[in-house]
C-alpha positions in Angstrom: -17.9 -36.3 -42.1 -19.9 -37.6 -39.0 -19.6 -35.5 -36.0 -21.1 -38.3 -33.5 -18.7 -38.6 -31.1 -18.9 -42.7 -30.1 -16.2 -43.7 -28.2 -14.8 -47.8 -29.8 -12.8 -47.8 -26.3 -12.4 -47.7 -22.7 -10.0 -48.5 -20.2 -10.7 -48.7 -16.4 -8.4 -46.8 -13.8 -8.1 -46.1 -10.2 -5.5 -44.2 -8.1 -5.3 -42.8 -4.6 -3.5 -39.4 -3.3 -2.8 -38.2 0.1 -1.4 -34.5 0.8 -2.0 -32.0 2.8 -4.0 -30.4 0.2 -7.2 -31.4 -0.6 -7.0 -30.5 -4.3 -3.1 -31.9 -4.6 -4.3 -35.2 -3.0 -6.7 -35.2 -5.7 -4.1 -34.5 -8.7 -1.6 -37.2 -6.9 -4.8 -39.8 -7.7 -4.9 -38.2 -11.0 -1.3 -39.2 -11.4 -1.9 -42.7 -9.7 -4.5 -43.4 -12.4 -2.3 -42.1 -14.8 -4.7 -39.2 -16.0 -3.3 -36.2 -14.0 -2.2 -34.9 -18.0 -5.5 -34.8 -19.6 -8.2 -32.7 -19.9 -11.2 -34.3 -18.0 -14.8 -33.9 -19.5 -16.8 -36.0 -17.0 -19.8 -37.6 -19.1 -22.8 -39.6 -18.0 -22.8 -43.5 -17.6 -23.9 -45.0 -20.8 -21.4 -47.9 -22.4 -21.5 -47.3 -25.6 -22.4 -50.3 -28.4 -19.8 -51.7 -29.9 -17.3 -50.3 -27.3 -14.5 -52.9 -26.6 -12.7 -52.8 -23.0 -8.8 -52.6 -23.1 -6.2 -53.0 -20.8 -4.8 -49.6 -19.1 -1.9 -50.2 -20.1 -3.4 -50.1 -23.9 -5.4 -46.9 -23.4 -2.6 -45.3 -21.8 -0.1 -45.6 -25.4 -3.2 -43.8 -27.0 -3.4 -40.4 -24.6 -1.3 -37.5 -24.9 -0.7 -34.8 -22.7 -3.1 -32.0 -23.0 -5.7 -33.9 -25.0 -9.6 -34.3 -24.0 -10.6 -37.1 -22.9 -14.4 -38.4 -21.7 -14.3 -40.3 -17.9 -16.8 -41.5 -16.4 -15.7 -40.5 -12.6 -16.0 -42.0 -9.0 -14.0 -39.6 -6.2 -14.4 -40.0 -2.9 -12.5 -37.5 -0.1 -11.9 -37.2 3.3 -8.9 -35.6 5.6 -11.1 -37.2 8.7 -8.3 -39.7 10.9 -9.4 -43.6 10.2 -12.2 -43.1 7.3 -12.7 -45.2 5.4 -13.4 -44.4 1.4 -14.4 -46.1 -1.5 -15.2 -45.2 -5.3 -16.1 -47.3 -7.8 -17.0 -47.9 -11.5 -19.5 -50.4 -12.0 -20.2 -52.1 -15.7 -22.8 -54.1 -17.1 -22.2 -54.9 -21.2 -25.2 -56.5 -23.3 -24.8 -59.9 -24.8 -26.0 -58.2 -28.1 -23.1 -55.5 -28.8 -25.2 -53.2 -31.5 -27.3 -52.1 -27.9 -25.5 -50.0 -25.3 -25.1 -50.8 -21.7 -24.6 -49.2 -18.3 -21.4 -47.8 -16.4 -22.3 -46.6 -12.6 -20.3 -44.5 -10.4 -20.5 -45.4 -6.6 -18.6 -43.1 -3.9 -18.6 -44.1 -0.4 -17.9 -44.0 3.4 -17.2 -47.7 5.7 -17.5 -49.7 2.6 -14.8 -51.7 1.8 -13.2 -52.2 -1.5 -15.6 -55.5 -2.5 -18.7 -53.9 -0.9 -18.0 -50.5 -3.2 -17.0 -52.4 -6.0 -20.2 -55.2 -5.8 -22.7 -52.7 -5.3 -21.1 -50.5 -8.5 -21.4 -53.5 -10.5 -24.8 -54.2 -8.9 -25.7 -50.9 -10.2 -24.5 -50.8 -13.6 -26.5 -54.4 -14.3 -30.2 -53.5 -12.6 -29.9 -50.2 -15.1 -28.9 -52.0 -17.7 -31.9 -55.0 -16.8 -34.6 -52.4 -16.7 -33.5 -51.3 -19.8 -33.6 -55.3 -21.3 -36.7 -56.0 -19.5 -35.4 -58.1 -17.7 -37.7 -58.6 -14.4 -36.0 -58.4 -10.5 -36.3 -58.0 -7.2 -34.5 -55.2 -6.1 -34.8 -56.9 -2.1 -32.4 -59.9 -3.4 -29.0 -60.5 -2.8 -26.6 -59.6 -4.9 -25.6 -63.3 -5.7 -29.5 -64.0 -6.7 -29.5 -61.0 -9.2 -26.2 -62.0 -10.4 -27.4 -65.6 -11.2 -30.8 -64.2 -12.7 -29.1 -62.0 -14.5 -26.8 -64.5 -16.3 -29.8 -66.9 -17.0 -31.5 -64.2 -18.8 -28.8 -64.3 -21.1 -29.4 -60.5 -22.0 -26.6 -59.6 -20.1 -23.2 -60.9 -20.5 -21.0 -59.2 -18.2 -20.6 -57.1 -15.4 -17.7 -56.4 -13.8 -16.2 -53.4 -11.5 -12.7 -51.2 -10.7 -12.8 -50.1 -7.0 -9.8 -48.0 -5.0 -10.2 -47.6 -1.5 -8.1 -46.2 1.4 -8.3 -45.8 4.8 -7.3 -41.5 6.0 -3.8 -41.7 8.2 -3.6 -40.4 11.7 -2.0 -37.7 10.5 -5.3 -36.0 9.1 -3.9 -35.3 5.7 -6.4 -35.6 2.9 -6.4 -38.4 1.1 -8.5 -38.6 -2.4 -9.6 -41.6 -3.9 -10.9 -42.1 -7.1 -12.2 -44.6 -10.5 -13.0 -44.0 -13.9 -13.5 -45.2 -17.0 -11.7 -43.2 -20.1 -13.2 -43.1 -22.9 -11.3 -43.3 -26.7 -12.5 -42.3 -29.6 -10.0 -44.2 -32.0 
């Protein structure tokens, strides 16, 4: 029996939680992503080959409570009136699915949900284009890397899940997070 644990599937998720709590507003974005019953071991960012992305809804019918389950993790936190936070879960999947690609995790202040979200992605693709070989300029735009990227045809998608909130007036904290879980069957 092999003991390699290589996930087949992944679902993206992203909640938000405001209490006056700092760790209950981050268990209410647990429960907004629909994670808040599993056990949480937080891995590093490689996609793994041969992974296939499935809706949440589909990932969700395969969890049960109690049960440990790899994220990736993006949290961001803040009880500071009118911040603004972002975190975000960038992808980049090779066009040949026997090699693994990138997932990125990007947490931030005064970004907005696209600017998180794109520079996640933006992330997740340069690993994954260093990895190919594939040459850049780390000075372009996102839209030039994008379009190199695609022409390269070593990469054949990228893509992101962002949450973002803005902290109330009334100071509570509010918790924001993204991940990507991880299944094994």
């Amino acid at each position: 029996m092999s003991m390699n644990l290589v996930p087949k599937k992944l679902f993206f998720t992203r909640g938000v939680g405001v209490h006056r709590e700092k760790l209950q507003s981050f268990e209410l974005a647990l429960r907004d992503a629909g994670i808040a019953t599993l056990n949480l071991v937080s891995v590093s960012s490689i996609y793994p080959p041969g992974c296939r992305i499935i809706p949440r809804s589909r990932g969700e019918e395969m969890l049960e409570a109690g049960q440990i389950a790899f994220v990736v993790m993006s949290r961001q936190e803040s009880n500071e009136p009118h911040r603004m936070l972002a975190a975000s879960i960038g992808v980049a999947v090779p066009r040949d699915r026997r090699m693994f690609g990138y997932l990125s995790e990007h947490h931030t202040f005064g970004q907005t949900e696209k600017e998180a979200g794109d520079y996640a992605e933006d992330l997740a693709a340069a690993m994954l284009a260093s990895t190919l070989g594939v040459e850049f300029d780390e000075d372009q735009s996102w839209d030039e890397k994008r379009q190199l990227w695609k022409i390269s045809t070593k990469i054949v998608t990228t893509r992101n899940i962002t949450q973002s909130a803005v902290v109330g007036r009334h100071a509570k904290w509010t918790t924001v997070l993204a991940s990507a879980v991880l299944l094994l069957g």
